[in-house]
C-alpha positions in Angstrom: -248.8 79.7 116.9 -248.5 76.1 117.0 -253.0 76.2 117.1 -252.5 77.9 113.8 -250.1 75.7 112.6 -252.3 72.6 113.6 -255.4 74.4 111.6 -253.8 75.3 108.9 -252.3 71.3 108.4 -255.9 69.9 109.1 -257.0 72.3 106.1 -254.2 71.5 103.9 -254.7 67.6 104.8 -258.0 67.5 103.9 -258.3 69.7 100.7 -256.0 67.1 99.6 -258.2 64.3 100.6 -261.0 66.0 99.0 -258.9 66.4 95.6 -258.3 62.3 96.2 -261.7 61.7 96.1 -262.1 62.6 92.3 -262.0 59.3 90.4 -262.7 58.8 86.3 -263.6 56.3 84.3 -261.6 56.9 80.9 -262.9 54.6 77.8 -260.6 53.8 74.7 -261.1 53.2 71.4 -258.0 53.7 69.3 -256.1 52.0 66.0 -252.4 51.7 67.8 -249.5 50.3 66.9 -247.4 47.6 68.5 -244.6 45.1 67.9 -242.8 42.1 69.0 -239.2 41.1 69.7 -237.6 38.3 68.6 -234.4 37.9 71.6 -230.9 36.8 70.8 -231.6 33.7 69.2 -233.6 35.8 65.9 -231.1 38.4 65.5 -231.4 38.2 62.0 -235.4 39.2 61.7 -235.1 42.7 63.0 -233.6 44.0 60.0 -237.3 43.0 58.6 -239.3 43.3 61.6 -242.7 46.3 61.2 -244.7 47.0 63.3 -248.7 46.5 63.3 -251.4 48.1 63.8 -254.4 46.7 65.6 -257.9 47.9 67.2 -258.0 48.7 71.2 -260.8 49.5 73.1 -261.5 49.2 76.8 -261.5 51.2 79.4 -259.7 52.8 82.7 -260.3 53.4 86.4 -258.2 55.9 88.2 -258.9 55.9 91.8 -257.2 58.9 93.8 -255.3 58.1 96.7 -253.8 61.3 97.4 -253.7 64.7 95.7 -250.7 63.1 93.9 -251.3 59.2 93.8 -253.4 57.2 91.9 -254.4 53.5 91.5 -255.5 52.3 87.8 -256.8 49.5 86.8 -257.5 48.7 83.3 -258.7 46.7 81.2 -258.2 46.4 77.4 -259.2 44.3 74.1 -256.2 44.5 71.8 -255.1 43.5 68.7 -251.3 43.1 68.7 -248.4 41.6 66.5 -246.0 42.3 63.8 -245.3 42.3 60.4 -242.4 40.4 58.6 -241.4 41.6 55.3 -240.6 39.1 52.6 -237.7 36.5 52.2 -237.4 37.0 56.3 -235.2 34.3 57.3 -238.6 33.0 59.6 -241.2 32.5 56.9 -239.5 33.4 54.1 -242.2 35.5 53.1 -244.2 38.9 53.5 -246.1 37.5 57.1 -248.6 39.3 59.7 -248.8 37.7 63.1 -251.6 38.8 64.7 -253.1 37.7 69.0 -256.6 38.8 69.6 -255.7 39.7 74.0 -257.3 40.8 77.3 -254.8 43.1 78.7 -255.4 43.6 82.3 -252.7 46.2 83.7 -252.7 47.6 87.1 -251.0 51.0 87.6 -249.2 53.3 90.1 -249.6 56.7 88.8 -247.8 59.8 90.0 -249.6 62.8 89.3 -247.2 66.0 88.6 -249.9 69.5 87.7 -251.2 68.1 84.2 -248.3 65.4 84.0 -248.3 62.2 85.3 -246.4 58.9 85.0 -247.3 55.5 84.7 -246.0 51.4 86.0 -247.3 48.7 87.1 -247.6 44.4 86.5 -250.0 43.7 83.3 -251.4 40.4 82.6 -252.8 39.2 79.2 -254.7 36.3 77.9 -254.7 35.1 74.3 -258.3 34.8 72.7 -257.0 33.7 69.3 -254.7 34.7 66.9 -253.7 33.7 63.0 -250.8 33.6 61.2 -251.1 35.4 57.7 -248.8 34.7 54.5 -248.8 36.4 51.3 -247.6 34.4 48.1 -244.1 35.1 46.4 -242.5 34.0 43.6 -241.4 30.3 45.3 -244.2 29.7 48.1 -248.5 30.0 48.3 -250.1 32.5 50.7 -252.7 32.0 53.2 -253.7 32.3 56.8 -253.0 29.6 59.8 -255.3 29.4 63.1 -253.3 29.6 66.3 -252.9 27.0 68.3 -252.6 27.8 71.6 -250.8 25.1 74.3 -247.1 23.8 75.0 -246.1 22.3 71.9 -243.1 23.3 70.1 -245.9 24.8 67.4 -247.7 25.8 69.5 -248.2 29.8 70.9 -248.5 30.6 74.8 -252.2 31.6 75.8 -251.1 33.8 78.8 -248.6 36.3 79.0 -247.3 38.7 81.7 -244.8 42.1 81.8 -244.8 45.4 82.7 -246.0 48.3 81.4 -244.4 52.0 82.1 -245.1 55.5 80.9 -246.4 58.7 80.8 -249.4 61.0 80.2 -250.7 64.5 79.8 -254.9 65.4 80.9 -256.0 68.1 79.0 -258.7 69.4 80.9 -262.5 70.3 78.8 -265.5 71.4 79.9 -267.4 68.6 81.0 -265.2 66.1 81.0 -261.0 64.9 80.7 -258.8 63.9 77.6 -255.8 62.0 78.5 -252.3 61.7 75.7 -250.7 58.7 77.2 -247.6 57.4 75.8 -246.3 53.7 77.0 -244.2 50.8 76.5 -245.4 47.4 77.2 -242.3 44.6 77.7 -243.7 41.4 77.8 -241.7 38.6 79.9 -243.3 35.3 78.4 -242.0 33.5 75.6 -245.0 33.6 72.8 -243.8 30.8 70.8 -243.0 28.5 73.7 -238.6 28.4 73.0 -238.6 30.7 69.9 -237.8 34.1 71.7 -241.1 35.7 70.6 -242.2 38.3 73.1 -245.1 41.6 72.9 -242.4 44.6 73.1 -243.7 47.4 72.0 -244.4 51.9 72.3 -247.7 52.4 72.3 -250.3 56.0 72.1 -253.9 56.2 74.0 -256.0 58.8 73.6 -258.7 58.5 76.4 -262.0 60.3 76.8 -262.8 60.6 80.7 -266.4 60.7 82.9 -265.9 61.7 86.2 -267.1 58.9 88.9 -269.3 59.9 91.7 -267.6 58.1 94.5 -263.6 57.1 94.9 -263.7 53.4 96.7 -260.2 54.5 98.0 -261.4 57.7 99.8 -261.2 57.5 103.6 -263.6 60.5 103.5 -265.9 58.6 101.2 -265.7 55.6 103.5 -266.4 57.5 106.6 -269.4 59.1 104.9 -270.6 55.0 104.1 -270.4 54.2 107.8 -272.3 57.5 109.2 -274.8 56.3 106.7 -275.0 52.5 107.9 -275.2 53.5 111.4 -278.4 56.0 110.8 
């Protein structure tokens, strides 16, 4: 009895490893919406706060661990920001503040049948960005560079949060869809003491190519080794 027991726990151990072992490389390219908070010190703007929508494309890397655990990194080109309508008390005017970002999140993902969910650290970086005005009645419109340092105009070129969610693979013929639903909170200050931070729900829709090797696969490292010592 406990010889069967043993076998049938080596089986079970290693069909699971053998289901680890499937890794995908998921590319993006989507129009998605996100937004930006304003803290305690705005409370007045949310009443004309919208969100905006921007380009992302990129892609994922899910790396089975176990038959339930993944590790993904990603890495994303997004435009993000908001929309102010007019006479705002910020501008005082219809307004579109846009970042150009690298978004580099790294995620624990618990797989559950077709389910999964999604959190991890993210870390961004600011490739530019512009301020955009439209004219009214009392003031001109027009659009503003970034600047990008410490000064009290000035917008922060790195930011940092976390990002947490979840996700449904639809499963095709020759390859994987994912639906994946998230929020990112931003934890950096954007306009350096102005309470501007990237908060915001956003929707992926990922296409997936299955990867031929999983660099987190003890089978798949074993196999490397019998290989080198040939």
């Amino acid at each position: 009895m406990k010889k069967q027991f043993l076998t049938l726990m080596t089986i079970g151990l290693m069909t699971i490893n053998a289901i680890a072992q499937e890794t995908y490389l998921y590319v993006v390219i989507n129009y998605t919406p996100t937004s930006m908070s304003f803290g305690d010190n705005n409370k007045a703007i949310k009443d004309f706060k919208k969100g905006y929508w921007g380009l992302q494309a990129g892609a994922s890397f899910q790396m089975g661990v176990t038959d339930y655990f993944s590790v993904v990194p990603e890495l994303y080109f997004v435009m993000k920001g908001t929309r102010l309508e007019n006479d705002n008390p910020l501008t005082g005017q219809e307004t579109r503040i846009r970042f150009n970002t690298l978004d580099l999140p790294v995620l624990a993902r618990l797989h559950l049948c077709d389910l999964y969910l999604n959190a991890g650290p993210v870390v961004s970086y600011n490739l530019g960005g512009r301020v955009k005005t439209e004219a009214n009645e009392t003031m001109p419109g027009g659009k503003t560079k970034m600047d990008f340092g410490s000064g009290p105009d000035a917008y922060s070129r790195w930011d940092a949060g976390v990002q947490f969610g979840l996700g449904y693979e639809f499963q095709l013929k020759k390859a994987r869809l994912l639906l994946d639903l998230r929020y990112h909170y931003g934890m950096v200050d954007m306009g350096n003491g102005t309470d501007i931070y990237n908060r915001y729900f956003n929707m992926n829709i990922l296409l997936s190519k299955k990867w031929k090797t999983n660099p987190l696969s003890s089978q798949e490292k074993r196999h490397g080794n019998l290989g080198r010592n040939r």
